[in-house]
GUGUKOL-876167 format. One record per residue (C-alpha): residue number from 1; residue in three letters; x, y, z. Coordinates in steps of 0.001 Angstrom, whole numbers, plus 500000, padded with zeros to 6 digits. Example, Ala and Ser with C-alpha at 12.3 -4.5 7.8 and 13.67 -1.06 7.14 Angstrom:
2
pos_code_u_v_w
1_ALA_512300_495500_507800 .
2_SER_513670_498940_507140 .
This chain:
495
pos_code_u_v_w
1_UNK_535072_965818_665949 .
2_UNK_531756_963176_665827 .
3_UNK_529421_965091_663172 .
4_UNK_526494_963054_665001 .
5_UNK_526511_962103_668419 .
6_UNK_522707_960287_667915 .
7_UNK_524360_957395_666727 .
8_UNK_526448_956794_669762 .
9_UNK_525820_954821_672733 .
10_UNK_525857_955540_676436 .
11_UNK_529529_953907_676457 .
12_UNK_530499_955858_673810 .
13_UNK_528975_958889_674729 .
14_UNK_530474_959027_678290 .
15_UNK_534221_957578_677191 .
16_UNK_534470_959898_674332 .
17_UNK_533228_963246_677020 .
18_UNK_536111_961340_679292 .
19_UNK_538934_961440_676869 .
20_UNK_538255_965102_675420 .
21_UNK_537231_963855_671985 .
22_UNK_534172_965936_672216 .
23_UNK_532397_968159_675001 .
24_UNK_529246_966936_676963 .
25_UNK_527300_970129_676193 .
26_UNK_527911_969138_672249 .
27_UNK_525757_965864_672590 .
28_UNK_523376_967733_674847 .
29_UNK_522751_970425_672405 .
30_UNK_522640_968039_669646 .
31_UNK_520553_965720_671313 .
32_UNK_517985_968424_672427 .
33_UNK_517457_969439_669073 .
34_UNK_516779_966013_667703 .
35_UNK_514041_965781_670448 .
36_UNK_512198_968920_669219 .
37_UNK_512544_967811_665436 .
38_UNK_510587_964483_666707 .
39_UNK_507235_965476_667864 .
40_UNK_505518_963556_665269 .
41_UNK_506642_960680_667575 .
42_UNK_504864_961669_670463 .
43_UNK_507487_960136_672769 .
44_UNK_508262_963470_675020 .
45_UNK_505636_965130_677384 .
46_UNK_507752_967356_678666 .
47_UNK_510730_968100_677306 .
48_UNK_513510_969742_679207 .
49_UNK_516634_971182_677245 .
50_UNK_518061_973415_679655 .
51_UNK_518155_970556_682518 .
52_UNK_520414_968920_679992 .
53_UNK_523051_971259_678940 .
54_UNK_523112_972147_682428 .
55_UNK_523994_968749_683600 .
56_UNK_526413_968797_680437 .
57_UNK_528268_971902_681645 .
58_UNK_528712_970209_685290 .
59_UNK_530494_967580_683554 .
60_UNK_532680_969702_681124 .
61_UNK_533506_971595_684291 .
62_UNK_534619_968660_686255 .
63_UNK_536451_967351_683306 .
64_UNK_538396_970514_683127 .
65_UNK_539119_970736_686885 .
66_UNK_540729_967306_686591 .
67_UNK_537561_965546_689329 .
68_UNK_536722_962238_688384 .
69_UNK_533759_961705_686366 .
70_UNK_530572_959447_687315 .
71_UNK_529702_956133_685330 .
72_UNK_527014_958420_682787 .
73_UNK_528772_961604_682520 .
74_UNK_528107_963402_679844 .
75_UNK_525358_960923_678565 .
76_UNK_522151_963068_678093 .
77_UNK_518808_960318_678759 .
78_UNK_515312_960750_678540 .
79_UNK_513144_960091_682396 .
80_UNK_509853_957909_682068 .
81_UNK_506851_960337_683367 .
82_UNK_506888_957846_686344 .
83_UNK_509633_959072_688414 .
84_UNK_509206_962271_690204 .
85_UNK_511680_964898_689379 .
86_UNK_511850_967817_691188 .
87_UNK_510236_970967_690377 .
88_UNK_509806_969323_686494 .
89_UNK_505804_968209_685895 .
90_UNK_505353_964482_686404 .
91_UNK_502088_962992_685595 .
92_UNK_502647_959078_684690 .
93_UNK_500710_960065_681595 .
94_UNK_497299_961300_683507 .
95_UNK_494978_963996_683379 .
96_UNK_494620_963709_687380 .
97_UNK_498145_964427_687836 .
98_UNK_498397_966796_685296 .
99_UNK_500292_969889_686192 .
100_UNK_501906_967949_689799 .
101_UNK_505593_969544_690417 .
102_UNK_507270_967468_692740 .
103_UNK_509217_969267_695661 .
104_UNK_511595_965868_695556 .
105_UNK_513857_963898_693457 .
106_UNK_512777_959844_693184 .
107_UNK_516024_957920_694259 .
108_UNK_516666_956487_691101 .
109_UNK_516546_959756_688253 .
110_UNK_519095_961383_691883 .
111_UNK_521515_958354_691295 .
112_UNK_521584_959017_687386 .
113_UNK_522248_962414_687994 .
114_UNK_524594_961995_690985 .
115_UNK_525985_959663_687813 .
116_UNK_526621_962737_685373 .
117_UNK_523595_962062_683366 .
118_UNK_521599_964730_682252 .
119_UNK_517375_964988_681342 .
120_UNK_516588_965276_677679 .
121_UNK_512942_965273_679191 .
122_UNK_509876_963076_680087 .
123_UNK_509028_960321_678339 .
124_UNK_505043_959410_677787 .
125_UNK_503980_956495_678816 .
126_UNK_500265_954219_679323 .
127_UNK_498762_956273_682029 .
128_UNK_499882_954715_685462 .
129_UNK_501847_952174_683574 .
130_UNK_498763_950269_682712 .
131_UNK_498861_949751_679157 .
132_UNK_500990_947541_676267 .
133_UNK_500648_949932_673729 .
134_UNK_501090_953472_674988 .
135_UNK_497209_954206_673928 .
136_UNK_496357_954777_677352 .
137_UNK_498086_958020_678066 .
138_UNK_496504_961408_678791 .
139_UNK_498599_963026_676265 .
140_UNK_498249_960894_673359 .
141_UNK_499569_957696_671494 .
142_UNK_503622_957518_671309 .
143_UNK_503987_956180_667726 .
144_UNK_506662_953711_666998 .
145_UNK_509313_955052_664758 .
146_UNK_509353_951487_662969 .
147_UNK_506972_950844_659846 .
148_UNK_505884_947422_658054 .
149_UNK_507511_946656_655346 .
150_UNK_504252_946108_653320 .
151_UNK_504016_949670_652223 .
152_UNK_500696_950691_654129 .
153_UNK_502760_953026_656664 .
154_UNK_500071_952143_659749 .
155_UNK_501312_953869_662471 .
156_UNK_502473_951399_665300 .
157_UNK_502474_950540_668821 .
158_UNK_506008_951135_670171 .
159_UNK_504877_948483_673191 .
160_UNK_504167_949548_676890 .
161_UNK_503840_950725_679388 .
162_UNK_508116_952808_678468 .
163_UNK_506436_953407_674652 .
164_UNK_507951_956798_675344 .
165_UNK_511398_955532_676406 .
166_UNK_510939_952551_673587 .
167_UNK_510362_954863_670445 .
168_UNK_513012_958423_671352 .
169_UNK_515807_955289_671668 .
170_UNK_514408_953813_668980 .
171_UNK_514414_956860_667116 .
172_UNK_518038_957991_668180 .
173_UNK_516545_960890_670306 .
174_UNK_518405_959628_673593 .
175_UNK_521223_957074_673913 .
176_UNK_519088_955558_677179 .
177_UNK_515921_955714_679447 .
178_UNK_514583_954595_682154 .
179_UNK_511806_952103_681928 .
180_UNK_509670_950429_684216 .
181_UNK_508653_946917_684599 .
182_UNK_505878_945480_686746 .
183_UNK_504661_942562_684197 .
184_UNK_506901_943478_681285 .
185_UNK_506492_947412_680834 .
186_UNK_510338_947430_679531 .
187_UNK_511100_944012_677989 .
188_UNK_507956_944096_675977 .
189_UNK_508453_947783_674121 .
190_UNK_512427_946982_673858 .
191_UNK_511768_944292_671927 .
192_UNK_508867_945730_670024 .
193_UNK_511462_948490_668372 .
194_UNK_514694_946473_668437 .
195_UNK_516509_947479_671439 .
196_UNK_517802_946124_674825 .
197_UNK_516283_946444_678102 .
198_UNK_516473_944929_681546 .
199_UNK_514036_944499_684511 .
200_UNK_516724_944031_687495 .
201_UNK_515834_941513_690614 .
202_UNK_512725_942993_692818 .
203_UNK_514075_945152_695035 .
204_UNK_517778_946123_693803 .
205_UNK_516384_949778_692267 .
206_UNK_514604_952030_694650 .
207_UNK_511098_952549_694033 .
208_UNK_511089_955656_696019 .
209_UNK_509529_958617_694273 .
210_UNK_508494_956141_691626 .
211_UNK_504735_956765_690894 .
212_UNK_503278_953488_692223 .
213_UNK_501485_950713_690231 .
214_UNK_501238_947657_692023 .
215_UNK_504276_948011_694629 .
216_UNK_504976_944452_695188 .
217_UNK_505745_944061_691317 .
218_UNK_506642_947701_690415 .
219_UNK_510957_947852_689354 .
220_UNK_512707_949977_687634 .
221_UNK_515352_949575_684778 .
222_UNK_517574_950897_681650 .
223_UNK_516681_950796_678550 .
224_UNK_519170_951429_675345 .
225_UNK_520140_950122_672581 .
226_UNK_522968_947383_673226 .
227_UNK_523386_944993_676436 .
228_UNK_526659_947296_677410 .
229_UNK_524741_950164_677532 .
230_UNK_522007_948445_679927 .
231_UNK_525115_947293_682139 .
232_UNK_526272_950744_682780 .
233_UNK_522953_952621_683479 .
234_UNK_521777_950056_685536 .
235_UNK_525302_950371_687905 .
236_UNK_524527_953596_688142 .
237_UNK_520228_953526_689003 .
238_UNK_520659_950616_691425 .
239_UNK_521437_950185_695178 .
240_UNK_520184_950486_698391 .
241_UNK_517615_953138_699547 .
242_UNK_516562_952888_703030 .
243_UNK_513141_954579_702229 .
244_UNK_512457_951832_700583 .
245_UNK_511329_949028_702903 .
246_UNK_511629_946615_699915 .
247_UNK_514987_947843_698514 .
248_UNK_518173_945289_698836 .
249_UNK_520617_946157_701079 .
250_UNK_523677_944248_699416 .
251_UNK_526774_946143_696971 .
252_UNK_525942_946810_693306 .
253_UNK_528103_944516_691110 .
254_UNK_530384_945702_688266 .
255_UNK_528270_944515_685798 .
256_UNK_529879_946162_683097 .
257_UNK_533578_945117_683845 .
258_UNK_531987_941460_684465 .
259_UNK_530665_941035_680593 .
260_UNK_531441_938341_678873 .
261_UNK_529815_936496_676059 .
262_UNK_531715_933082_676664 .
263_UNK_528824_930675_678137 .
264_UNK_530768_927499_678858 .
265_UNK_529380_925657_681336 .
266_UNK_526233_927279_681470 .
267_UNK_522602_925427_681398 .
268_UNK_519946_927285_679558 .
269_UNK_516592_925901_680323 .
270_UNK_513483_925834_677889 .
271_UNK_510458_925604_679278 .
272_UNK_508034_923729_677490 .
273_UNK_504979_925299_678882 .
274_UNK_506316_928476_676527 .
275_UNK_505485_926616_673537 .
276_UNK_501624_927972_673305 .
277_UNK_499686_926038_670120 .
278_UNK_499565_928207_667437 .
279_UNK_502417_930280_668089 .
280_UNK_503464_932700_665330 .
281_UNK_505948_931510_663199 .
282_UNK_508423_934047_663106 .
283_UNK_508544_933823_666786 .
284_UNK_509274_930319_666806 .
285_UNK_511933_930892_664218 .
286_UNK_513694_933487_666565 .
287_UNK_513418_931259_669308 .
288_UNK_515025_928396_667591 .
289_UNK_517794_930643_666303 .
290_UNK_518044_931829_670311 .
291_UNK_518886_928101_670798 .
292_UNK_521446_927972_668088 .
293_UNK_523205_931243_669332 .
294_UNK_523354_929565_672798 .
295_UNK_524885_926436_671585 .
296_UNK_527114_928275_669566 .
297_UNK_528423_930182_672600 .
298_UNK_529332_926925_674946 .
299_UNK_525704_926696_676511 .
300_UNK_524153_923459_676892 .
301_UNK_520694_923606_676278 .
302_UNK_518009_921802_678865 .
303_UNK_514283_921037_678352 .
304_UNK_512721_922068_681908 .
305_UNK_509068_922547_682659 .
306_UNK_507498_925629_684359 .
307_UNK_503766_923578_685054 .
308_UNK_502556_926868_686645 .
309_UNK_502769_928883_683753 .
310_UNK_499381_928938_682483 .
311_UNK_498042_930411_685869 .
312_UNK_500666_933317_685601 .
313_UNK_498426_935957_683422 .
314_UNK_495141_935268_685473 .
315_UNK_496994_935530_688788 .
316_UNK_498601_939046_687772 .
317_UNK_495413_940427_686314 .
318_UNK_494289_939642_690091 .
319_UNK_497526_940773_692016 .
320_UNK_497915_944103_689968 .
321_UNK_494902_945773_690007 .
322_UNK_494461_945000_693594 .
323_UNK_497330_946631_694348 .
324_UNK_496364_949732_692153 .
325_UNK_493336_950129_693132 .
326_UNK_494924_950652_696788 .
327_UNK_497561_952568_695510 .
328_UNK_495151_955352_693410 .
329_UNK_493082_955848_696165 .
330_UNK_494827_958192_697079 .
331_UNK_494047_960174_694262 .
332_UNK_491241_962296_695284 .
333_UNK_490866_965741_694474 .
334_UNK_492147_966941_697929 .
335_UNK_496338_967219_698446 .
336_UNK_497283_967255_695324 .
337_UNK_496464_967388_691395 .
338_UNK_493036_967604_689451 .
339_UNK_490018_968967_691432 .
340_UNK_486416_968208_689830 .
341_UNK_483780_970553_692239 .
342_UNK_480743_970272_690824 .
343_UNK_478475_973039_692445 .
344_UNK_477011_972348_695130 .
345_UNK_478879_969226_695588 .
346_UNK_479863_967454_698909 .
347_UNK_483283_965549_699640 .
348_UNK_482166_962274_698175 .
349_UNK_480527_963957_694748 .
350_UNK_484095_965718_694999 .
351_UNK_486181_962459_695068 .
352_UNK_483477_960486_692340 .
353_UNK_483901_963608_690121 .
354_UNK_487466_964224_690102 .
355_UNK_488038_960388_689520 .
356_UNK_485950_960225_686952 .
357_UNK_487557_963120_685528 .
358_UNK_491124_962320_686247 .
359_UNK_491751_958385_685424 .
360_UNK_491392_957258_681812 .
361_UNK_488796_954419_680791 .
362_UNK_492237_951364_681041 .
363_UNK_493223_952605_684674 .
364_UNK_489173_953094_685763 .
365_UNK_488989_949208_684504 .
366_UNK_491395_948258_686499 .
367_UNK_490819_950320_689930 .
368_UNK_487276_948315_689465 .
369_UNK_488331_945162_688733 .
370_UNK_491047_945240_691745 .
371_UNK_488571_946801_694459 .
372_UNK_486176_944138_693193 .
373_UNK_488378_941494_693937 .
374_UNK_489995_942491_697469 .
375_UNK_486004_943115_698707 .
376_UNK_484596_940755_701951 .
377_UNK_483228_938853_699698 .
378_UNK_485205_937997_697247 .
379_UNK_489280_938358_698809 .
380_UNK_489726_934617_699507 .
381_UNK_488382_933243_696120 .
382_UNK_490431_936088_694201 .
383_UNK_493164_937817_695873 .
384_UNK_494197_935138_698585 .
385_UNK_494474_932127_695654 .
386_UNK_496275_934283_692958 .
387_UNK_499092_935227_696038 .
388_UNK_499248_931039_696183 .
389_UNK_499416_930913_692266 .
390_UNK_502316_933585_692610 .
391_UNK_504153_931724_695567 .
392_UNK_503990_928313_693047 .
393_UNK_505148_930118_690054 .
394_UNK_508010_930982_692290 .
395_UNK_508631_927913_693205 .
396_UNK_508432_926603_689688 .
397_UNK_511417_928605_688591 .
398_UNK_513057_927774_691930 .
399_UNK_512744_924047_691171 .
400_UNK_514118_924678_687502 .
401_UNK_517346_926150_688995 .
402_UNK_518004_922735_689910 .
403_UNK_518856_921933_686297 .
404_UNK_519879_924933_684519 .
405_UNK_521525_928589_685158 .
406_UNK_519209_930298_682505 .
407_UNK_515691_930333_680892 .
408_UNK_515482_931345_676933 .
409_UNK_511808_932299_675605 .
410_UNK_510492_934640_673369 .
411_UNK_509576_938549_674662 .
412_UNK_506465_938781_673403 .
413_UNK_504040_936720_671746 .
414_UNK_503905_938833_668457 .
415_UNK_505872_941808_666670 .
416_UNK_504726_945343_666986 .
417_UNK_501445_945832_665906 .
418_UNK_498771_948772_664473 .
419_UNK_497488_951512_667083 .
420_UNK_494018_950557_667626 .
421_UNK_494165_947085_666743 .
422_UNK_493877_945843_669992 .
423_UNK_491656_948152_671170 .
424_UNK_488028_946805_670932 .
425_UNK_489276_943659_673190 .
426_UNK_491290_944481_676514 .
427_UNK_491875_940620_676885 .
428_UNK_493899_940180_673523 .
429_UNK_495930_943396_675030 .
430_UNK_496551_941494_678218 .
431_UNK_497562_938597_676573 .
432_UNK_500919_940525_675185 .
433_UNK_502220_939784_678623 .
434_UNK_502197_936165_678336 .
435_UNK_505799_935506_678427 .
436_UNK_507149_938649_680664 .
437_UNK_504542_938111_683671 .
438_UNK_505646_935022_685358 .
439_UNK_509788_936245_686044 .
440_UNK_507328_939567_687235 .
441_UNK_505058_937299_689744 .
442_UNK_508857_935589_691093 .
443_UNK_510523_938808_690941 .
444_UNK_513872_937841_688446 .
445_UNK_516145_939415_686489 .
446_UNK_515198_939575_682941 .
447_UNK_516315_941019_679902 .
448_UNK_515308_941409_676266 .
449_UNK_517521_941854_673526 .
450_UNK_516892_941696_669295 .
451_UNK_516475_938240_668291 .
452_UNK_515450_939165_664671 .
453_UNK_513051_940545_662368 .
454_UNK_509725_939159_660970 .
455_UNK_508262_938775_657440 .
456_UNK_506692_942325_657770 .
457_UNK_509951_943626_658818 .
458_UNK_509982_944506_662129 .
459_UNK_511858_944053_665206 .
460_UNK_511305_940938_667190 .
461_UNK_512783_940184_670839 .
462_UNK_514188_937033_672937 .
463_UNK_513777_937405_676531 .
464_UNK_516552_935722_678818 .
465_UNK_515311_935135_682557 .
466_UNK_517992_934417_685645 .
467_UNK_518402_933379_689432 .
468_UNK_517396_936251_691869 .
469_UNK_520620_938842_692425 .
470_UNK_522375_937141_689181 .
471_UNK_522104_939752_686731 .
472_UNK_525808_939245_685648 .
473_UNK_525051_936585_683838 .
474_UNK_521380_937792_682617 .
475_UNK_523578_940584_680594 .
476_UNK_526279_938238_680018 .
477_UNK_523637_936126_677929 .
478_UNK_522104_938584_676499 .
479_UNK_525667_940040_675534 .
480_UNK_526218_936261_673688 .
481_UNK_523069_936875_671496 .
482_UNK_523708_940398_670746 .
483_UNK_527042_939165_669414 .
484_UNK_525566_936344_667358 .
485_UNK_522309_937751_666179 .
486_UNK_524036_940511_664001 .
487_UNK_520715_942594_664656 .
488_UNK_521861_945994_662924 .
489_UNK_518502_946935_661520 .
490_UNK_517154_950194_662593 .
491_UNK_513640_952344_661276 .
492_UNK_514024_954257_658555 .
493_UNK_513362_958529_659358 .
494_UNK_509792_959138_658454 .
495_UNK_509475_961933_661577 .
């Protein structure tokens, strides 16, 4: 009998439900009740117990009938508020959504429950996934579950836009969750708290039902706490969904049966252009150890240069809110969602009020900022040259495949820091996706795992980037780090 299924994985979760050690509707009732204890977290909007044990008594009944059992039975996981579930509220964190019931499941939460996964419930988020901090969200700030070591018990970012997903893994509320990633949204919180989390190839998870950002960067991903676990959710969100135009038509790998740690013969690149002037020492640190780990398992390590780099931040603050500010239009007042009428209003006053009303100040920023730059006058200097900048960044990592297999750089240019700290300046906010935009703009695989900890004690992550479609060895990296790093540390219970 496990006294506490919150300390066990998604492996161990669905092998132990597979071998009778333990019943699914155990770690389902166990789990829901470490999701109520945890509101001080802020990580749930919605939180959905009974979806859970039901899920958990599909399994146990399945078990008992002798029918096989899916890749996540039994493993109870907590759904980012971007995917639409059906007939369960899904807002992605905004007041203009507030209240929405879908009538459909997205593709991805109906393959993780096709899986045998059940909903703990929805995890906050930045509203519309614009945010690296979760302070953007309707519903309030998800609060890390980590603390500085320096006694002064600020409350911290837990990372964005999957802050939700980030802290109730973090926290033990939920062995997984699904993240999104459109310039870093999972890599950046997973490494902010001290867990795993991958960002698959463009195009190998459906993005249908997904609440859309900016669809040509928009995928989604796992998030948990070891590279295993990330291996075995992801087999089971991925594949091909033919309402997705941009969805890959090609079989889903066993990427959990294919891990391996041994890195013989691979070439991992570093690109120099990562090595920004004044970088923080701890990071550097971590990133030298990175190298060290890779050595250690058989990997020669190449210098390589990415000379496009430097153009990657500008060229997604262009691309992205361009694309949302297409995609949001066609929130309006009228099919669905948050109505502002002011009296005697008429259908324009209706759409200007309900906007107003509806977006928060970050996504009304950025709905401006991309309708500014795809207008007559201005698409060719903006939106047409950062679409070249992406296509070269492509081609940068494209001509770097020439002399490695692998690129090694930090996550994130900093460890977790204070809510509000970044506030008065969206610039040094956009700057936290330095390192995770440019495998965004060329549409890799990349994963971040815990490289280390910092002076002030908290969680710091090393991102690993691969070829398009070659995930396998993405986790298979990441896999040869986790193994090396001997990251154990977790947050102390303050909730």
């Amino acid at each position: 009998m496990m006294s506490d299924f919150s300390r066990l994985g998604v492996a161990a979760i669905r092998d132990g439900v597979a071998k009778g050690e333990f019943k699914a509707v155990e770690v389902a009732e166990a789990l829901n009740a470490r999701v109520s204890a945890a509101k001080a977290l802020n990580a749930f909007i919605v939180e959905t117990p009974e979806k859970a044990i039901e899920a958990a008594q599909a399994v146990d009944a399945d078990r008992a009938a002798g029918k096989p059992l899916g890749k996540m039975a039994g493993v109870p996981i907590g759904m980012k508020d971007l995917f639409c579930t059906q007939g369960v509220q899904t807002t992605a964190a905004s007041h203009i959504l507030e209240g929405f019931l879908p009538t459909y499941e997205s593709t991805v939460s109906a393959n993780l429950w096709k899986a045998g996964a059940g909903m703990l419930g929805k995890l906050n988020m930045d509203q519309f996934a614009m945010g690296s901090s979760n302070e953007t969200s309707y519903f309030g700030n998800v609060i890390s579950p980590w603390r500085r070591n320096d006694g002064s018990n600020a409350a911290l970012a837990p990372g964005g836009s999957s802050g939700g997903s980030s802290s109730a893994i973090a926290a033990r509320l939920c062995p997984a969750a699904t993240g999104t990633d459109t310039g870093g949204s999972i890599r950046q919180p997973a490494a902010f708290v001290g867990i795993s989390g991958i960002k698959p190839t463009y195009g190998r998870c459906s993005r249908w039902g997904v609440v859309a950002f900016a669809s040509s960067l928009d995928q989604a991903g796992p998030m948990a706490r070891d590279v295993r676990d990330c291996a075995i959710m992801l087999e089971a969100m991925a594949g091909f969904d033919p309402k997705d135009s941009t969805s890959l038509d090609l079989p889903i790998p066993a990427w959990e049966a294919g891990l391996n740690s041994d890195l013989k013969g691979k070439r991992i690149g570093i690109p120099r252009e990562y090595r920004l002037d004044g970088i923080d020492e701890d990071i550097a640190k971590m990133w030298e150890n990175g190298i060290a780990w890779f050595k250690d398992a058989g990997a020669e390590v190449v210098d390589i240069s990415l000379p496009h780099t430097k153009y990657a931040l500008p060229a997604y603050y262009i691309i992205a809110p361009a694309e949302a500010s297409s995609n949001l239009a066609r929130y309006d007042g009228v099919r669905f969602g948050l109505r502002d009428l002011p009296e005697g209003a008429g259908l324009q006053d209706m759409y200007a009020a309900t906007r107003a009303a509806g977006f928060g100040e970050e996504v009304r920023r950025r709905i401006m900022i991309g309708t500014y730059v795809l207008s007559a006058g201005f698409y060719d200097a903006y939106y047409t040259q950062a679409q070249k900048v992406r296509a070269l960044i492509a081609r940068d990592f494209d001509n770097a495949w020439a002399s490695c297999d692998l690129i090694l750089a930090p996550t994130a240019p900093s460890a977790a820091f204070g809510l509000g700290e970044k506030n008065a300046d969206p610039l040094s906010m956009y700057l936290n996706d330095v390192f995770a935009v440019p495998a965004s703009l060329a549409g890799l695989p990349a994963i971040s795992v815990p490289g280390g900890l910092s002076k002030e004690g908290l969680p710091l992550g090393l991102q690993i980037i691969g070829k398009a479609l070659d995930e396998q060895a993405v986790l298979n990296a990441g896999l040869a780090i986790e193994r090396r790093s001997g990251f154990v540390a977790e947050a102390a219970q303050w909730w």
